[in-house]
DRENTOR-612514 format. One record per residue (C-alpha): residue in three letters; x, y, z. Coordinates in pm, whole numbers, plus 32768, in hexadecimal, padded with zeros to 4 digits. Example, Ala and Ser with C-alpha at 12.3 -4.5 7.8 and 13.67 -1.06 7.14 Angstrom:
2
 rest   xx   yy   zz
  ALA 84CE 7E3E 830C
  SER 8557 7F96 82CA
! end
This chain:
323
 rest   xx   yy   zz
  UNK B7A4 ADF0 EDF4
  UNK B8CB ADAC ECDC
  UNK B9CF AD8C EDE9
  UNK B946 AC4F EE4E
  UNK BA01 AB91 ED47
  UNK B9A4 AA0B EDF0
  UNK B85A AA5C EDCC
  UNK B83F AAE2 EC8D
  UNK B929 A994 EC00
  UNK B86A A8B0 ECC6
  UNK B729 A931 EC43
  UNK B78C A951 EAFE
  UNK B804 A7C9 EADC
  UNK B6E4 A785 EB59
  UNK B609 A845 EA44
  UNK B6DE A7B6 E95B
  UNK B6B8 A642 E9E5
  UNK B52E A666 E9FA
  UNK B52A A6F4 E883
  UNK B5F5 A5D3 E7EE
  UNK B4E7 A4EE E8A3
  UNK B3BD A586 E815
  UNK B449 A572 E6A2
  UNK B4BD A40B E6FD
  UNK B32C A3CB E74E
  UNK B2CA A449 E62D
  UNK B378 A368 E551
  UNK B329 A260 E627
  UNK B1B4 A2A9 E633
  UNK B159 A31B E4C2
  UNK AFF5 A363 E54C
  UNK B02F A489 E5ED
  UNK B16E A4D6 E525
  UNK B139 A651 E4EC
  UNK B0EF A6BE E641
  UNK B1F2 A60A E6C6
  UNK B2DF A694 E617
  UNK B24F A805 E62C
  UNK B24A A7C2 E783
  UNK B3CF A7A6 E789
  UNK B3E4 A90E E767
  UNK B34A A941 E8CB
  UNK B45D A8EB E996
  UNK B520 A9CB E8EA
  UNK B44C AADE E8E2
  UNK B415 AAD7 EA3B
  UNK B574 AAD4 EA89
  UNK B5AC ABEF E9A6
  UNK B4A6 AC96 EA2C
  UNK B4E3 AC88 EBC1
  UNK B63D AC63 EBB6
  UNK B6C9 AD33 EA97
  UNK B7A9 ACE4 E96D
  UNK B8A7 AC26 E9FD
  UNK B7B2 AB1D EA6E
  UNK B716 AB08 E92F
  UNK B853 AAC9 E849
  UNK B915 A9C6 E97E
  UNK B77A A90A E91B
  UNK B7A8 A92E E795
  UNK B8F5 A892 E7AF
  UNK B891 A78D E8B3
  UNK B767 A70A E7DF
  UNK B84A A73C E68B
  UNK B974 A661 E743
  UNK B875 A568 E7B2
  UNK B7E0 A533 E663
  UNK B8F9 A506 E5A0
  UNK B974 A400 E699
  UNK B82A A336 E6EB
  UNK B7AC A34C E569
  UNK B8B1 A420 E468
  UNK B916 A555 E412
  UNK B80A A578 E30E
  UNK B71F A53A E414
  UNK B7B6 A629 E51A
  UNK B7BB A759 E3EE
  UNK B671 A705 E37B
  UNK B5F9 A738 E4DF
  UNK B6EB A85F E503
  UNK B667 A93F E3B2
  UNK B4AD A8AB E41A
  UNK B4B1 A8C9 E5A3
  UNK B5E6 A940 E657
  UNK B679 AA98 E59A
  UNK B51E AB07 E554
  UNK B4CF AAEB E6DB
  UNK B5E4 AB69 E74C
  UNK B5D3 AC94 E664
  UNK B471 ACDF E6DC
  UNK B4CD ACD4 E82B
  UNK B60D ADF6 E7D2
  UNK B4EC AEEF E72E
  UNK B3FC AED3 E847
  UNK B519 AF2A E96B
  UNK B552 B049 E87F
  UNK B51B B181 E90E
  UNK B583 B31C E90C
  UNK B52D B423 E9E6
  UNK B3CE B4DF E96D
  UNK B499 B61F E96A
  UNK B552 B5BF E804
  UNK B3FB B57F E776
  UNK B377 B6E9 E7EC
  UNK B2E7 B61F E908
  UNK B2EB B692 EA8F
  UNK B438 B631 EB4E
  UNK B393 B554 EC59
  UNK B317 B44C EB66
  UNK B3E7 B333 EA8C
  UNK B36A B301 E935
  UNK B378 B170 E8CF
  UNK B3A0 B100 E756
  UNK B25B B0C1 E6A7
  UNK B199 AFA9 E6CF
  UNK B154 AFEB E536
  UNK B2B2 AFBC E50B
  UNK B308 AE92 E5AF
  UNK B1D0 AE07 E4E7
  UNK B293 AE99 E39F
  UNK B3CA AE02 E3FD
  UNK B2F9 ACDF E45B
  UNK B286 ACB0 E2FD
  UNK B3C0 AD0A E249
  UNK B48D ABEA E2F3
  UNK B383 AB13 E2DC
  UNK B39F AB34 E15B
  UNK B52C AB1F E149
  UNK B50D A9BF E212
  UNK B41B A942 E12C
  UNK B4C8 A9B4 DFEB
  UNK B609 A8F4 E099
  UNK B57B A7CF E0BD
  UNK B4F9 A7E1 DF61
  UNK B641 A7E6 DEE5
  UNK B6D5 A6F5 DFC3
  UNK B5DC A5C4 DF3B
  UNK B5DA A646 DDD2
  UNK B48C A6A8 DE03
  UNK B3C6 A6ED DC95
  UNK B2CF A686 DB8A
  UNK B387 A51C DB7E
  UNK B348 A4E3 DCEE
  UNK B1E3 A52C DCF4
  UNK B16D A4A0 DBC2
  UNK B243 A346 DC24
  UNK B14F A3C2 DD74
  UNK B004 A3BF DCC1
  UNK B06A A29A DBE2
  UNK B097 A1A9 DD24
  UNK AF4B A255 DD84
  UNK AE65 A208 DC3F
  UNK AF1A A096 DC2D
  UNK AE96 A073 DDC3
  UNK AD46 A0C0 DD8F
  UNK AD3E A00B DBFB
  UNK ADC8 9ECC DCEE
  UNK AC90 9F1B DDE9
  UNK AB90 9F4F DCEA
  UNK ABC5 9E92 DBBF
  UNK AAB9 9F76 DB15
  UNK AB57 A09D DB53
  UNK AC31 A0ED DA10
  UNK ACDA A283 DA16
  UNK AC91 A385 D927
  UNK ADD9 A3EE D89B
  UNK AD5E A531 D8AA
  UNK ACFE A54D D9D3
  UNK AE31 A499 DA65
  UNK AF1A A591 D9BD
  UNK AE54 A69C DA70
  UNK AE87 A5F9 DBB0
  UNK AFFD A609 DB9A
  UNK B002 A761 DB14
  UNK AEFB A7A1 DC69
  UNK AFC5 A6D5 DD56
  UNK B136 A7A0 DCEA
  UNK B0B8 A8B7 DD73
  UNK AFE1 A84A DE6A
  UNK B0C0 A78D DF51
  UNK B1C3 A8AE DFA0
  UNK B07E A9AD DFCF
  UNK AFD9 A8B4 E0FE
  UNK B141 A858 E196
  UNK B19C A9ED E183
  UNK B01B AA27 E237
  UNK B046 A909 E326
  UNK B192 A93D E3A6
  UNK B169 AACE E3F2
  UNK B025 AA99 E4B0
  UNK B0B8 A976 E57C
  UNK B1F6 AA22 E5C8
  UNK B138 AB6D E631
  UNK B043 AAA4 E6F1
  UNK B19D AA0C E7B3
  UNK B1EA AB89 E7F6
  UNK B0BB ABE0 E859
  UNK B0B0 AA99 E954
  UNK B219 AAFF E9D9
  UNK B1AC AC70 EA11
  UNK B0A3 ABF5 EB02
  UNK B176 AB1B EB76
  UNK B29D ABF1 EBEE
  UNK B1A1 AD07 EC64
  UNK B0EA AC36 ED6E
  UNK B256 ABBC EDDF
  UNK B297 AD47 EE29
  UNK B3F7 AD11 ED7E
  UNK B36E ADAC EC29
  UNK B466 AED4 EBA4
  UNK B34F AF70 EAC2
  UNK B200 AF9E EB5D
  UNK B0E1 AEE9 EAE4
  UNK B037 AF93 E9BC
  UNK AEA4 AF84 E96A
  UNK AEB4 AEFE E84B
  UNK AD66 AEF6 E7A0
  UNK ADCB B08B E768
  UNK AF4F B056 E73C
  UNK AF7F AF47 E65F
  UNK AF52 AFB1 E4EB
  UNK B025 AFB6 E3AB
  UNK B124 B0B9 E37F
  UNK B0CD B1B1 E23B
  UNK B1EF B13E E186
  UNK B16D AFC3 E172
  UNK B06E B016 E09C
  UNK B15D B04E DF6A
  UNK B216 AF2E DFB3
  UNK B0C9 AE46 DFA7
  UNK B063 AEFF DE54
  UNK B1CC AEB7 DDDF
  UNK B17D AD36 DE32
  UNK B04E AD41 DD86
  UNK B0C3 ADCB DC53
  UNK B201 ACD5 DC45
  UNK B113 ABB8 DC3D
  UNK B0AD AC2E DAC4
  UNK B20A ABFA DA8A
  UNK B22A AA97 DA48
  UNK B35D A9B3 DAD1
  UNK B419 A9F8 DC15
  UNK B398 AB4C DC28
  UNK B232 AAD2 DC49
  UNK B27F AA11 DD6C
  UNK B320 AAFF DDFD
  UNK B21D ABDD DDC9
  UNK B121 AAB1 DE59
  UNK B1F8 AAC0 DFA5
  UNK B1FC AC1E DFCE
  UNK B08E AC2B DFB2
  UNK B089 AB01 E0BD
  UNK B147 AB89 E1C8
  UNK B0DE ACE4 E17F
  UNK AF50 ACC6 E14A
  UNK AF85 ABE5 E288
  UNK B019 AD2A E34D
  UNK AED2 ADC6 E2CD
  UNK ADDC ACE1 E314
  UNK AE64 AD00 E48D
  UNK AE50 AE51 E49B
  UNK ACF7 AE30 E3FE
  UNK AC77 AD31 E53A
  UNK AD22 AE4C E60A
  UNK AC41 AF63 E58E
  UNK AB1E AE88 E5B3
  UNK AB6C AE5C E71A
  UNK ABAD AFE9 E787
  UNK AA42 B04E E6B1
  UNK A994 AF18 E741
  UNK AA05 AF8C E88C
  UNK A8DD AFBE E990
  UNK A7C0 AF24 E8A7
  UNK A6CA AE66 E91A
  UNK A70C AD90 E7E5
  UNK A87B AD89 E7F3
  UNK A895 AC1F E85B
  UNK A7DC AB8E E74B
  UNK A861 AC74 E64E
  UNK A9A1 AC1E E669
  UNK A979 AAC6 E68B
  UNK A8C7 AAAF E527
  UNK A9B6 AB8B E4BA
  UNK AAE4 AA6D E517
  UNK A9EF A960 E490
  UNK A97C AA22 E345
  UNK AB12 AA3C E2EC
  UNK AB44 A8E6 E294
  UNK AA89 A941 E140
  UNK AB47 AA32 E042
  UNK AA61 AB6A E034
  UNK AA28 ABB0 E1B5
  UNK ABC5 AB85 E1D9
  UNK ABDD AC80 E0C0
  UNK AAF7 AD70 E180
  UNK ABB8 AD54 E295
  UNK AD01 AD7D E1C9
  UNK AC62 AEC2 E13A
  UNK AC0E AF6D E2A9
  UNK AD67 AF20 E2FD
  UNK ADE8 AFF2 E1C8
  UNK ACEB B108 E213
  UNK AD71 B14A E37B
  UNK AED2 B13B E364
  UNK AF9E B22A E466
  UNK B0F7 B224 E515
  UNK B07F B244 E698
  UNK B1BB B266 E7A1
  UNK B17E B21D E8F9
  UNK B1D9 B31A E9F1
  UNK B225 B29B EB81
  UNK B2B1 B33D ECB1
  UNK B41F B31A ECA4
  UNK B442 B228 EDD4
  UNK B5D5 B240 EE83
  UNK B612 B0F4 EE64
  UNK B5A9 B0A5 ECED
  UNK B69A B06D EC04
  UNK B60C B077 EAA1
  UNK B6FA B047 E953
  UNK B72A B1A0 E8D0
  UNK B6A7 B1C1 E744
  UNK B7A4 B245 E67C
! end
């Protein structure tokens, strides 16, 4: 399968082409912006994913040449450090595999990195890109209170009535500082995962998937060690400054990791209810208000486990070995 060199160029280009397009629509159609521009990711993903490594990075580069010469470079690294590097890095830890024997595992089977993992990993890049971009636009307390100035002078123009507390607006910026990083964090992990998740179905009904396809209302949760990283971002946003919002991303990207694994564990005990369907459907609905996400948030703390997938070695597989 990696001695065909043509194809894996030729579909790489073309991963690369189709992601450059999708981030292209999304500037052009502000709308739908986000998913658009999560959406990018899938190409690579699923070239990463049936294809291997090679196919993935010959699609990074693609997309990254593209971008710099359609828009600018600015443009092309921006959609490098969001879409493209965290793709293609997901796509390296799920082709990652070892035989079960160095695990203590029987010899027949191949173990395959941990779905809890690539969600940690997930969440760690996630926060790097946004803390980038942060410091890329001078991102701060003078940007979003210049924000929520232009805000209270648009709705003083609207309503002539309408005259601010200066209270109230000082709370709003302090609000706003640290709320903007948490939702972008939040967003951008569940879109991206939702991208792999897409791309592992996809790949799997094309029969060209390296790792087999996982269940993953009982394999996706948070790996142990995320939980002291999420405490760590809560306790940084006491901190005041640049440590706050770093703190308020952390807490984004990580309580996002959470709440997935949370809607996970709600799937595998829902399983084979009678009520299941509705259950989970008010449970999707109910998260748009603060306290049923925090629930949610809080069963994906309480069941946190690394759980490694074990196959039949298969002759022709050729899985990345974890060092």
């Amino acid at each position: 399968m990696y001695g065909l060199n043509q194809t894996v160029l030729t579909t790489g280009i073309i991963a690369g082409i189709m992601a450059t397009l999708l981030v292209m629509g999304a500037n052009a159609q502000p709308s739908f912006a986000s998913i658009l521009y999560a959406s990018s990711a899938l190409p690579v993903l699923v070239a990463g994913l049936g294809w291997g490594n090679r196919t993935a990075i010959i699609a990074i580069i693609t997309a990254a040449l593209l971008g710099a010469l359609l828009v600018s470079p600015l443009f092309a690294l921006a959609m490098a450090v969001f879409t493209l590097i965290p793709a293609g890095w997901l796509s390296h830890l799920a082709n990652l595999a070892r035989p079960a024997s160095e695990l203590g595992g029987p010899d027949h089977l191949m173990a395959w990195y941990p779905i809890s993992d690539i969600l940690l990993h997930l969440c760690t890049l996630v926060t790097l890109a946004v803390i980038i971009l942060g410091v890329v636009i001078g991102y701060g307390p003078e940007l979003t209170d210049r924000m929520v100035d232009l805000m209270a002078e648009n709705f003083r123009a609207s309503n002539s009535g309408f005259t601010p507390d200066a209270a109230s607006l000082a709370q709003s910026k302090k609000l706003i500082v640290l709320m903007l990083p948490f939702v972008q964090g939040g967003i951008w992990v569940t879109l991206l995962f939702a991208a792999f998740y897409f791309a592992v179905r996809l790949v799997s009904r094309s029969g060209r998937a390296l790792r087999p396809r996982e269940d993953m209302p009982s394999a996706l949760r948070m790996n142990r060690n995320a939980i002291f990283i999420f405490l760590a971002g809560i306790l940084l946003t006491f901190a005041g400054g640049v440590p706050a919002m770093i703190g308020a991303t952390i807490c984004g990207t990580f309580g996002a990791g959470f709440l997935l694994a949370g809607f996970a564990a709600l799937h595998f005990r829902t399983r084979g209810k009678d009520w299941r369907l509705p259950a989970l459907v008010l449970a999707y609905l109910s998260t748009m208000m603060l306290l049923p996400m925090i629930a949610v948030v809080i069963l994906g703390l309480a069941d946190t486990r690394r759980t490694i997938a074990l196959t039949p070695a298969r002759p022709n597989d050729k899985p990345e070995s974890q060092n």
